[in-house]
N, C-alpha and C positions, 0 to 999 in steps of 0.2 A: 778290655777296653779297645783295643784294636780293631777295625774293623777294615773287612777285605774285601769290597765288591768287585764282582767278575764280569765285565761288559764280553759277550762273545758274539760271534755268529752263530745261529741259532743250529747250521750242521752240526757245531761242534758236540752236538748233543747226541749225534748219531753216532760219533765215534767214540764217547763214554757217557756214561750218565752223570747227570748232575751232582750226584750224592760222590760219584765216583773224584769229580773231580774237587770238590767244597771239600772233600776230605784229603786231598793232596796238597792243596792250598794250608789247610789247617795243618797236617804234619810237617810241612815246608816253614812253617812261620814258626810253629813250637820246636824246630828243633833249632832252630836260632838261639836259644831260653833268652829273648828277650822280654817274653811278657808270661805272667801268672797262668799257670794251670787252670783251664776251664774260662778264661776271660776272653779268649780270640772268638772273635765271631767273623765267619763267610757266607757269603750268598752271591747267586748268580742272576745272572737278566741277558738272558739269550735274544738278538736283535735276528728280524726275519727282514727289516728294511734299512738298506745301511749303503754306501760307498767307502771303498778303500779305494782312493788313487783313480775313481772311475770305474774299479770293476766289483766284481761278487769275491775275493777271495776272502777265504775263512779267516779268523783271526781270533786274538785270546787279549784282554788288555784289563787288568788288574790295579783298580786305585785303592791305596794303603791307607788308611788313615791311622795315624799311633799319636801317642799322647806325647808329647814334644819333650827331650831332654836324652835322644840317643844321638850316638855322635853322628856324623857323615861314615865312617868307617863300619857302624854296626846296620847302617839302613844299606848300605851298598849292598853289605852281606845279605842282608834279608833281601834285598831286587835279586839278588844273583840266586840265590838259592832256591826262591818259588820260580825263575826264571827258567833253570838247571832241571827241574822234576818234571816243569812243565812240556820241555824241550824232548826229555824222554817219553813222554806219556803221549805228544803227539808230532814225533818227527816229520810229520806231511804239514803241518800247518805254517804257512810262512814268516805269520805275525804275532810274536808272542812278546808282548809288552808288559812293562811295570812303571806307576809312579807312586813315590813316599810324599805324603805331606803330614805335618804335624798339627794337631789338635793344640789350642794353648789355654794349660790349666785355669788361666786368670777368666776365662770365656767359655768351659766348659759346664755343662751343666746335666747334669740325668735326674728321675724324679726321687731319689734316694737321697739326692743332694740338699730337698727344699722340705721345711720341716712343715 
């Protein structure tokens, strides 16, 4: 259910691949064991046109979307953690971002849902 999109600058692609990094993201979230085996889903969208603060620097910014009912303590965990791998994987980049928001079951809907 989880889903992790990766807003980047589109260098950041030169300095790993895509695959490379959708799967650091995914080991970072599942080792939280917040969510079911095989349900996290990431993808990325490299920007070639963008402002930071008026200039070109690279940057990494990950929106979380999880199904709502973990505390503030276990979503900290989860920012810090994909934050933490990210930080290693690219100590040159200045901007490496995260925000959680929750999906609410009562408004959630996928097509497995609707008979």
């Amino acid at each position: 259910m989880p889903h992790f999109v990766i807003d980047c600058s589109k260098n950041i692609l030169n300095k790993k691949s895509p695959e490379e990094i959708i799967q650091k993201v995914y080991d970072s979230a599942e080792s939280t064991n917040l969510f079911d085996k095989g349900d996290i889903k990431v993808r990325i969208n490299p920007y070639k046109y963008y402002t930071i603060g008026n200039s070109k620097d690279d940057f990494i910014h990950i929106f979380a979307n999880i199904m709502e009912g973990r505390t503030v303590s276990q979503k900290k965990n989860l920012s810090e953690s994909i934050i933490a791998d990210l930080k290693i994987m690219f100590p040159d980049v200045p901007i490496i971002s995260i925000n959680i928001r929750d999906f609410e079951k009562a408004t959630y809907c996928n097509k497995s849902m609707i008979e």
